[in-house]
DSSP file (Angstrom, degrees, kcal/mol; ACC not computed):
  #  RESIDUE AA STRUCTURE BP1 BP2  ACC     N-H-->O    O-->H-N    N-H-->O    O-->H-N    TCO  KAPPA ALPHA  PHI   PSI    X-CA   Y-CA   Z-CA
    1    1 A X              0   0    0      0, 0.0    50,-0.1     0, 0.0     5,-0.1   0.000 360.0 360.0 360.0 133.0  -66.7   57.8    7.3
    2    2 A X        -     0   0    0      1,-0.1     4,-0.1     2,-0.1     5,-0.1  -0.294 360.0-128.1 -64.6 175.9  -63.2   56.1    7.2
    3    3 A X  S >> S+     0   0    0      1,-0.2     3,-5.9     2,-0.2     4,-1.9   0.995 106.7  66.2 -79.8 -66.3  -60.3   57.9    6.5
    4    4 A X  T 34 S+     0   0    0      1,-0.3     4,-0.5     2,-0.2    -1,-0.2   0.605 109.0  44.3 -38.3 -33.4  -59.4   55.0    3.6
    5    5 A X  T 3> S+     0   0    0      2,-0.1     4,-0.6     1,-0.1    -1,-0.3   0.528 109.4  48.6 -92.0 -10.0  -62.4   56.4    1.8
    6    6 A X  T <4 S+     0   0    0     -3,-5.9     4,-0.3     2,-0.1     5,-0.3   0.794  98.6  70.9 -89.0 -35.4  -62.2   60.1    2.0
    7    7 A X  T  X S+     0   0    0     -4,-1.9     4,-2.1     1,-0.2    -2,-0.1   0.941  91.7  52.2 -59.9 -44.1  -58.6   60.2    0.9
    8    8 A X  H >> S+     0   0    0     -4,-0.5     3,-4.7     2,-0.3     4,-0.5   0.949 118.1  46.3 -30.7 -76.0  -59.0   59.2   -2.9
    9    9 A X  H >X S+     0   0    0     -4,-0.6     4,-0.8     1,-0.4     3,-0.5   0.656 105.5  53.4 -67.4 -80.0  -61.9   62.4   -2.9
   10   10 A X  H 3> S+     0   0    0     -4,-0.3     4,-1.2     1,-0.2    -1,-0.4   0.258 112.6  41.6 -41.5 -21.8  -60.2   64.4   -1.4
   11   11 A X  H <X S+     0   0    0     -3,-4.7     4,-1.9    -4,-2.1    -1,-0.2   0.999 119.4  52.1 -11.6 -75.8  -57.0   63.8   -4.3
   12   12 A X  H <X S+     0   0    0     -4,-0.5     4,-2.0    -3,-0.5    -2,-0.2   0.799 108.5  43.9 -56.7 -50.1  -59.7   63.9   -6.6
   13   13 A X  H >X S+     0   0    0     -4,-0.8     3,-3.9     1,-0.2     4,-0.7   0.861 111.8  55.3 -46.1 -77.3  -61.2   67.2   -5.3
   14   14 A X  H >< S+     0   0    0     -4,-1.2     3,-1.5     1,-0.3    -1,-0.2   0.768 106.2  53.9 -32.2 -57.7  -57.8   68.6   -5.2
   15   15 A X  H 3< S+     0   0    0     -4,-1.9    -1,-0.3     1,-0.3    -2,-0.2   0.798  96.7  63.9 -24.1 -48.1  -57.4   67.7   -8.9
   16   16 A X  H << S+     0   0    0     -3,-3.9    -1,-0.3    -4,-2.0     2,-0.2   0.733  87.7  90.4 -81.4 -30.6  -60.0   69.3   -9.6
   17   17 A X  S << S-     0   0    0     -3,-1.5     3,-0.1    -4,-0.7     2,-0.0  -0.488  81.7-105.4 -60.9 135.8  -58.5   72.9   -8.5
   18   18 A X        -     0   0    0     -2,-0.2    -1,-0.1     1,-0.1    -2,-0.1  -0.236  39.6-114.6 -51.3 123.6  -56.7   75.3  -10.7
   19   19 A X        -     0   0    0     -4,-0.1     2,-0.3    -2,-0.0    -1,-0.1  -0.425  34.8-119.6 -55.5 147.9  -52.7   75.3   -9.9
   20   20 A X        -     0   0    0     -3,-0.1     2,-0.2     1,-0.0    -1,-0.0  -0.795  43.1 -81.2 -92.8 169.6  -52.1   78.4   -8.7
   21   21 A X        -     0   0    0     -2,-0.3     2,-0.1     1,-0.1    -3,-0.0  -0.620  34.9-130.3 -99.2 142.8  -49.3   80.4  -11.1
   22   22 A X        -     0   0    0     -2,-0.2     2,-1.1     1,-0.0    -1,-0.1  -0.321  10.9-127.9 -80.3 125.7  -45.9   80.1  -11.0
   23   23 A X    >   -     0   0    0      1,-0.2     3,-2.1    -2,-0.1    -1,-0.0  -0.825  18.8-155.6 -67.7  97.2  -43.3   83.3  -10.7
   24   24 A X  T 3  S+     0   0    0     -2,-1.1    -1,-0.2     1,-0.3     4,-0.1   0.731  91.4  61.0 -76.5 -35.6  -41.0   82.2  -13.8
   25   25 A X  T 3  S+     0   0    0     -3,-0.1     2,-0.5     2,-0.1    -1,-0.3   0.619  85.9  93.6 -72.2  -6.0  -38.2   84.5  -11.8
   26   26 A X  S <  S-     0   0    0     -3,-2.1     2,-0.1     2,-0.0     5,-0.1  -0.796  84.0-124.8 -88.1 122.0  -38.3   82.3   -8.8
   27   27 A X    >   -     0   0    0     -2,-0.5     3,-1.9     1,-0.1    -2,-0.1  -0.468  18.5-133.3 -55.3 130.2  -35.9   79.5   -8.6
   28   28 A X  T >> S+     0   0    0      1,-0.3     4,-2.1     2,-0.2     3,-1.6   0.754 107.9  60.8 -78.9  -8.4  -37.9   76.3   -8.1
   29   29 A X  H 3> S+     0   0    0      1,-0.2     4,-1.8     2,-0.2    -1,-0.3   0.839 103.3  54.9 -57.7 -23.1  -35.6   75.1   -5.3
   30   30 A X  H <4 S+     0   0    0     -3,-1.9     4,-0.4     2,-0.2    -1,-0.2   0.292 112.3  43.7 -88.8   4.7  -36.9   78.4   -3.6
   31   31 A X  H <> S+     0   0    0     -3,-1.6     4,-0.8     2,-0.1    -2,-0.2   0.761 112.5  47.3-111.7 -46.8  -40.7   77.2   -4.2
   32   32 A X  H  X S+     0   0    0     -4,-2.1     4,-2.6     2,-0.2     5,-0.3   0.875 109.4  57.2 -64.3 -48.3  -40.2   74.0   -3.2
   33   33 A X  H  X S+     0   0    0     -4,-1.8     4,-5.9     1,-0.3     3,-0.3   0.923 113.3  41.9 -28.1 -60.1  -38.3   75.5    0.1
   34   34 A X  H  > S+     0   0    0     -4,-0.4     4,-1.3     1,-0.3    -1,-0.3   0.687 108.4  56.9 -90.6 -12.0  -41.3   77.5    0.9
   35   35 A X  H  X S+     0   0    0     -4,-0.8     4,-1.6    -3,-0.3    -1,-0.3   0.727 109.3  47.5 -63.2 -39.9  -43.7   74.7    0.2
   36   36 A X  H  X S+     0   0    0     -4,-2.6     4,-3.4    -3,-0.3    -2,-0.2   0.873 108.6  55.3 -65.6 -54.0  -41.8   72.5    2.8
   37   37 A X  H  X S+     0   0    0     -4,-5.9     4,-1.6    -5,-0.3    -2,-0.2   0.965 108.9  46.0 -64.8 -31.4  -41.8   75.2    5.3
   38   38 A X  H  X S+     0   0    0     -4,-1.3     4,-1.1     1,-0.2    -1,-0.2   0.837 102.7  63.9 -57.3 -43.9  -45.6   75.5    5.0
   39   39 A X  H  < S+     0   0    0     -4,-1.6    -1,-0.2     1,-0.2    -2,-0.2   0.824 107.2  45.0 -48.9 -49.6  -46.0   71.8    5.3
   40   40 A X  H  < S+     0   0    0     -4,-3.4    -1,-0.2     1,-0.2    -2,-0.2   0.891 101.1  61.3 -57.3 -36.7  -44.5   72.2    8.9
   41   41 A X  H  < S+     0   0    0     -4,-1.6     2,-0.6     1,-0.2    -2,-0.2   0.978 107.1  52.6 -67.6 -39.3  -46.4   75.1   10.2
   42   42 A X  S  < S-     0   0    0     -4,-1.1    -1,-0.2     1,-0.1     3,-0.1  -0.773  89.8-126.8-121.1 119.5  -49.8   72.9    9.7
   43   43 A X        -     0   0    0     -2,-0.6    -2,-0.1     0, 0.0    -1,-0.1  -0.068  32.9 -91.4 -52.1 161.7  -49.9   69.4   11.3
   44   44 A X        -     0   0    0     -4,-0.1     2,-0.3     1,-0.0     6,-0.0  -0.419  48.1-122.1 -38.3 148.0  -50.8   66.2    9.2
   45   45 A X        +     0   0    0     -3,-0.1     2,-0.2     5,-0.1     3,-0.0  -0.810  40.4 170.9 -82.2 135.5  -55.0   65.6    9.5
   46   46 A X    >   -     0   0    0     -2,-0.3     3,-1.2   -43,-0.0     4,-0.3  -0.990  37.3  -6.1-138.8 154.4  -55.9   62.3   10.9
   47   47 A X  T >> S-     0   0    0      1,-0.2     3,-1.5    -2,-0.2     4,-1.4  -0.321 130.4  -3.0  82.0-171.0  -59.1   60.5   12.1
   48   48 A X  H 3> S+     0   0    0      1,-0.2     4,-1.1     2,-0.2     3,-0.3   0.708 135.8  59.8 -43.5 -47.9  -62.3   62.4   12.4
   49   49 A X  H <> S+     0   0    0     -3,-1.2     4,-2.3     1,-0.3    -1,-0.2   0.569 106.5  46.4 -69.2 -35.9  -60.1   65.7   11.2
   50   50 A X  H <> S+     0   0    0     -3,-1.5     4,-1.8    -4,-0.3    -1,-0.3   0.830 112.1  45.2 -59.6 -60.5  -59.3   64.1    8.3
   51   51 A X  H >X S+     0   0    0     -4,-1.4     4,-2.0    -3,-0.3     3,-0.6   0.961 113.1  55.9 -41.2 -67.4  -62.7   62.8    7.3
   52   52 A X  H 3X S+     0   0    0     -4,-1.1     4,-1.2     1,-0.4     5,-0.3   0.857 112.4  42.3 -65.7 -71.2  -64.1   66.2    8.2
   53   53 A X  H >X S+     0   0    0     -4,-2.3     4,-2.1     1,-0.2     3,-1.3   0.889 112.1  46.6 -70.4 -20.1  -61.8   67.8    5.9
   54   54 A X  H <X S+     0   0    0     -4,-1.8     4,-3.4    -3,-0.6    -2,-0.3   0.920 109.3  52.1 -66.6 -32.1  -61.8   65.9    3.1
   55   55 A X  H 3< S+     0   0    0     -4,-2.0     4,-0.5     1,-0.2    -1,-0.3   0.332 112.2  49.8 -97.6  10.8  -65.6   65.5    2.7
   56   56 A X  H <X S+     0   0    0     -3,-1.3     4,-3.4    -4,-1.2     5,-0.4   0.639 106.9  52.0-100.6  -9.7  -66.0   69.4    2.9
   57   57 A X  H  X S+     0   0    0     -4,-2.1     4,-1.2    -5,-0.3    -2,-0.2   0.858 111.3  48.1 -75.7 -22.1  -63.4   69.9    0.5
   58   58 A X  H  X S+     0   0    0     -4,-3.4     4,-0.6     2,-0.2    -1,-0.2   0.955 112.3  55.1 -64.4 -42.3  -65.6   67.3   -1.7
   59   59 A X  H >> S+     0   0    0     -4,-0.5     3,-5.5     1,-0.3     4,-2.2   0.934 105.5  47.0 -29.0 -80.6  -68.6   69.4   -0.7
   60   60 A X  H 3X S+     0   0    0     -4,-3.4     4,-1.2     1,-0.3     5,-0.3   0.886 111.2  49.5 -60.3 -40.3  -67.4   72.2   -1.9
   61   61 A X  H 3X S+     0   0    0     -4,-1.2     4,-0.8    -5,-0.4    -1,-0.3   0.919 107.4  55.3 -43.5 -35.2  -66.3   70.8   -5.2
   62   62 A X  H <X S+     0   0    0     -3,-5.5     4,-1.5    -4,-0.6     3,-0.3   0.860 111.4  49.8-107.9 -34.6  -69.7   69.2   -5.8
   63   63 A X  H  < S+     0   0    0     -4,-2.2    -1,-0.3     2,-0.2     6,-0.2   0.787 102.9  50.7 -55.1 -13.5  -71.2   72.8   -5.3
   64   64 A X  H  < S+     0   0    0     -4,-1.2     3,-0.5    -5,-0.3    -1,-0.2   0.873 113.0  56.6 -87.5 -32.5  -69.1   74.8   -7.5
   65   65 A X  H  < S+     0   0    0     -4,-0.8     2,-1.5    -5,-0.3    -1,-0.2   0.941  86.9  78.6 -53.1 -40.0  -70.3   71.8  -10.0
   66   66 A X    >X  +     0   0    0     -4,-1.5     3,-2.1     1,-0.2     4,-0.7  -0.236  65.0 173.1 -76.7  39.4  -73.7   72.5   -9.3
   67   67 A X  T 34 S+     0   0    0     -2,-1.5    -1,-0.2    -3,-0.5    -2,-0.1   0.606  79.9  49.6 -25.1 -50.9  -73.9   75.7  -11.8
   68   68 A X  T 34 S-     0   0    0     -3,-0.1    -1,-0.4     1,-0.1    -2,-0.1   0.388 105.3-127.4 -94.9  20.7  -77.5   76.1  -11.4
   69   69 A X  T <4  +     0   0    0     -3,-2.1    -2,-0.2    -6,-0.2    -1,-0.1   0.862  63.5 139.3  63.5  52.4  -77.5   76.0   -7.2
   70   70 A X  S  < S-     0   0    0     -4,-0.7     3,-0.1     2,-0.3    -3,-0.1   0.941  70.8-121.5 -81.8 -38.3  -80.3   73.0   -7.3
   71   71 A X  S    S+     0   0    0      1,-0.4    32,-0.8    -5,-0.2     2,-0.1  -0.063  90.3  68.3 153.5   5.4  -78.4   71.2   -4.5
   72   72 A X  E    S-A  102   0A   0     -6,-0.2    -1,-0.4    30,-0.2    -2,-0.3  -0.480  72.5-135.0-124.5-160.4  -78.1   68.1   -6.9
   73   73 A X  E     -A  101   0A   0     28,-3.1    28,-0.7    -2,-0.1     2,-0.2  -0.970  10.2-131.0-149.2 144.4  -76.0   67.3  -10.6
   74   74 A X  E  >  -A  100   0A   0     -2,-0.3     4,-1.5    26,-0.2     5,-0.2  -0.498  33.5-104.2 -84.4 177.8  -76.7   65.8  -13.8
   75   75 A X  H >> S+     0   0    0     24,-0.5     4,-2.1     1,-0.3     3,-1.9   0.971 125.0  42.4 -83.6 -52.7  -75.0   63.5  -15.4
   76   76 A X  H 3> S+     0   0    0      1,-0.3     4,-2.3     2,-0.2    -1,-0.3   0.756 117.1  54.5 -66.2 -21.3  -73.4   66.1  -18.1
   77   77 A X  H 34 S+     0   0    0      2,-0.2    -1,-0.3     3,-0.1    -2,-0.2   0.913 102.7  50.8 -48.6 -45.4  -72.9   68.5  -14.9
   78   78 A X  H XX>S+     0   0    0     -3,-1.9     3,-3.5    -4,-1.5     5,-1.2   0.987 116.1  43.0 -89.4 -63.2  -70.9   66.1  -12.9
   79   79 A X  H ><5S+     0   0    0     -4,-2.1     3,-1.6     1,-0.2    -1,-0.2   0.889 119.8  45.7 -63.3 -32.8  -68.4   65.5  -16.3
   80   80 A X  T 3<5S+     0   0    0     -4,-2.3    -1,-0.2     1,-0.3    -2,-0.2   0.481 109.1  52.9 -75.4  -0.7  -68.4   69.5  -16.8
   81   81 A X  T <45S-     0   0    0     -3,-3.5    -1,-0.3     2,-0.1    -2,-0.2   0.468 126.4-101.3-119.9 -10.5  -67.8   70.1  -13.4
   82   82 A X  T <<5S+     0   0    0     -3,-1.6     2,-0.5    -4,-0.7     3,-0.2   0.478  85.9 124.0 115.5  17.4  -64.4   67.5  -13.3
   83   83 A X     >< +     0   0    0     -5,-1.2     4,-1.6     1,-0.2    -3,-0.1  -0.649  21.6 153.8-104.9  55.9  -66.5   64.5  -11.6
   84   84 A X  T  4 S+     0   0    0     -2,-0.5    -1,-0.2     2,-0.2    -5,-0.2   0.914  72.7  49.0 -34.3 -76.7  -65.7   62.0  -14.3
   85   85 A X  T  > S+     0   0    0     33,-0.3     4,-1.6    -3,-0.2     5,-0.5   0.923 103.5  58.4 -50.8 -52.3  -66.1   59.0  -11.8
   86   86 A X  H  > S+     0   0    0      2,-0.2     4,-4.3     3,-0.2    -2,-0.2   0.933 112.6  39.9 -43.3 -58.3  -69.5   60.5  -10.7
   87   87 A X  H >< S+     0   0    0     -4,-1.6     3,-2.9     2,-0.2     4,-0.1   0.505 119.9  58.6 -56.8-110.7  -71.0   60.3  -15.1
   88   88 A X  H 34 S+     0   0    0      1,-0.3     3,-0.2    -4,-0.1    -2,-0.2  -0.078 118.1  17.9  32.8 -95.2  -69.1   57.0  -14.8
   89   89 A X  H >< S+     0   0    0     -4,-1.6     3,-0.7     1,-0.2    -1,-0.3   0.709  95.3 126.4-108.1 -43.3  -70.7   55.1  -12.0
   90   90 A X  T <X S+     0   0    0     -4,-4.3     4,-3.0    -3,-2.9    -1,-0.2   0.517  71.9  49.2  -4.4 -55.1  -74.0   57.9  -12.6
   91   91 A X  T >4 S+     0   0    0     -3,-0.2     3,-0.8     1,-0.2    -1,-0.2   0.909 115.6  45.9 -47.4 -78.1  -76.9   54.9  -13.0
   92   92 A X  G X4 S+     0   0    0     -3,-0.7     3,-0.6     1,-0.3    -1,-0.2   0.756 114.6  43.2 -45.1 -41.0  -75.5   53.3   -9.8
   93   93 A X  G 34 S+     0   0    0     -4,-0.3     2,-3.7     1,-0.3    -1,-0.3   0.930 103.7  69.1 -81.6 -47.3  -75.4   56.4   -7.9
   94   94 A X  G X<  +     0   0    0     -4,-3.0     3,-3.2    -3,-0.8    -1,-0.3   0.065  61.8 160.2 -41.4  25.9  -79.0   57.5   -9.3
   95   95 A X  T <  S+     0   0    0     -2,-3.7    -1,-0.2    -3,-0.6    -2,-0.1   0.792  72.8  49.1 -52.8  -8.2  -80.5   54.7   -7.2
   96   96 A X  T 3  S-     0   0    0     -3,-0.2     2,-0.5     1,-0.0    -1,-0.2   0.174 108.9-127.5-117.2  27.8  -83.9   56.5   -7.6
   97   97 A X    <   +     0   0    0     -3,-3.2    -2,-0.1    -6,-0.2    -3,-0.1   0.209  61.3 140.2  67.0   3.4  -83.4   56.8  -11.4
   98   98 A X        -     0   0    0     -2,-0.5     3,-0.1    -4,-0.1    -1,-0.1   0.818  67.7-116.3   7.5 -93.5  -84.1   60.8  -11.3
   99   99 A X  S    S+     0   0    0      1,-0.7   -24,-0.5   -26,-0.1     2,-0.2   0.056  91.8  72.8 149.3 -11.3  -81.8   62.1  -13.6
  100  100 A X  E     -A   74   0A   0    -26,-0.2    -1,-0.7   -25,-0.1     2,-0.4  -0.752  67.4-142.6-141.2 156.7  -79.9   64.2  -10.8
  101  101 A X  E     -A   73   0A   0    -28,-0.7   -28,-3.1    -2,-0.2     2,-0.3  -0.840  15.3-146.1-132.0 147.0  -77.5   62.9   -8.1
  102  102 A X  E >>  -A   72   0A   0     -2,-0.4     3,-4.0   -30,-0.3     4,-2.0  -0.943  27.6-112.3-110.6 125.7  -77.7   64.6   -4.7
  103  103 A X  H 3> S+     0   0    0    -32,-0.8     4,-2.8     1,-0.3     5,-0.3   0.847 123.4  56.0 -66.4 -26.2  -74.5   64.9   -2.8
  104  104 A X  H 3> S+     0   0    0      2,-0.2     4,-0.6     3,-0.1    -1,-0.3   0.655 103.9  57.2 -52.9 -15.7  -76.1   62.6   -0.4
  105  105 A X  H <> S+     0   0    0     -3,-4.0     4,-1.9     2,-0.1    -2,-0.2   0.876 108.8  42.9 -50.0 -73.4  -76.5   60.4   -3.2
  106  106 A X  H  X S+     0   0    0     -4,-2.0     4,-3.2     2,-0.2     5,-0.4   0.915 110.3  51.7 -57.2 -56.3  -73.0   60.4   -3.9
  107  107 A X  H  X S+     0   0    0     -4,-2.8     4,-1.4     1,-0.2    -1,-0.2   0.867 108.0  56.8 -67.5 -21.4  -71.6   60.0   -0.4
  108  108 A X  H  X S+     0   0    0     -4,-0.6     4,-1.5    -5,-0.3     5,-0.3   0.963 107.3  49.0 -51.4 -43.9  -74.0   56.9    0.0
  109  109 A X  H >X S+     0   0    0     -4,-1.9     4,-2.9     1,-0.2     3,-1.4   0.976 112.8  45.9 -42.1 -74.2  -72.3   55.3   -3.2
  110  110 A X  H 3X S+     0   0    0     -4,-3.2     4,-0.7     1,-0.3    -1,-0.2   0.876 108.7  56.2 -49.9 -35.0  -68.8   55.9   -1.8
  111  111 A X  H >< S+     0   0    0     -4,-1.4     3,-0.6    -5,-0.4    -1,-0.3   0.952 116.5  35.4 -72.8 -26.0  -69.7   54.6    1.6
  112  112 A X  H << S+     0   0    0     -4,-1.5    -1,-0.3    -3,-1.4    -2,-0.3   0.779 119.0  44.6-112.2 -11.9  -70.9   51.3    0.1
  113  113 A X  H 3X S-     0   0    0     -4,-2.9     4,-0.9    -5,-0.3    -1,-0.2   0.011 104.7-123.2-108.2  41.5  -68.7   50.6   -2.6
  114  114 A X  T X<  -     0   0    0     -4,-0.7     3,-1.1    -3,-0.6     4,-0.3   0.459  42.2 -60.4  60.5 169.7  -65.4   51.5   -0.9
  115  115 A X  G >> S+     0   0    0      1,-0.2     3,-1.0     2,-0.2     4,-0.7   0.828 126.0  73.9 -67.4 -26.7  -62.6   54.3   -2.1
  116  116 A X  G >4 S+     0   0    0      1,-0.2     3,-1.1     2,-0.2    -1,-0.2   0.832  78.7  72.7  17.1 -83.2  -62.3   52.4   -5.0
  117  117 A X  G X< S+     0   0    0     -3,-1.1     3,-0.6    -4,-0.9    -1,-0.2   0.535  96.0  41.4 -62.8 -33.3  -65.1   53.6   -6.0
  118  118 A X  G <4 S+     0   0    0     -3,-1.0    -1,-0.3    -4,-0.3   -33,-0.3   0.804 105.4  58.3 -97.1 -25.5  -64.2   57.0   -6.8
  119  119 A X  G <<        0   0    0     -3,-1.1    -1,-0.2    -4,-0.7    -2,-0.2   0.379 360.0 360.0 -81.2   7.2  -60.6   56.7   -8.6
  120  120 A X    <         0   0    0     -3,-0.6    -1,-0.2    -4,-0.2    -2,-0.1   0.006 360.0 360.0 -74.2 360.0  -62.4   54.2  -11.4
């Protein structure tokens, strides 16, 4: 997959995570500090490394949706699960008019209707 099309899901997946909470006594220049230094310790992802990760951190998103572990989603799953675009675009993605999207489903969609596809 290109990079130009993973990065949107990967946002979106990120989005989709709980912030983690804040220590109200910590000055946020001291948050930001340690946020910077962390940013150093682990290179940038590019390339294949990049794909790799983004599309397991969508993975793992599209399971956690998948409340009843069938390996697929429904339409009202995908919105309950923070997958907006996925109800959205749902018909298109359904090409075999099921009811349920398969995460193979999904990464077919994306791959043929660009990165777009998923911030719409």
């Amino acid at each position: 997959m290109r990079t130009a099309l993973l990065l949107p899901l990967l946002a979106l997946a990120t989005l989709a995570d709980a912030a983690p909470l804040r220590d109200p006594a910590q000055p946020p220049s001291a948050v930001q500090r340690a946020a910077q230094a962390q940013n150093r310790v682990r290179p940038a992802s590019v390339g294949a490394t990049l794909d790799s990760e983004a599309e397991s951190h969508l993975r793992a998103s599209f399971d956690a949706a998948d409340t009843a572990h069938r390996g697929t989603l429904s339409r009202a799953e995908a919105q309950a699960g923070g997958f907006g675009w996925i109800a959205n675009h749902f018909d298109a993605i359904d090409t075999r008019h099921a009811g349920r999207v398969s995460f193979d489903d999904v990464r077919r969609y994306l791959k043929t209707h660009g990165a777009n596809a998923a911030t719409r």
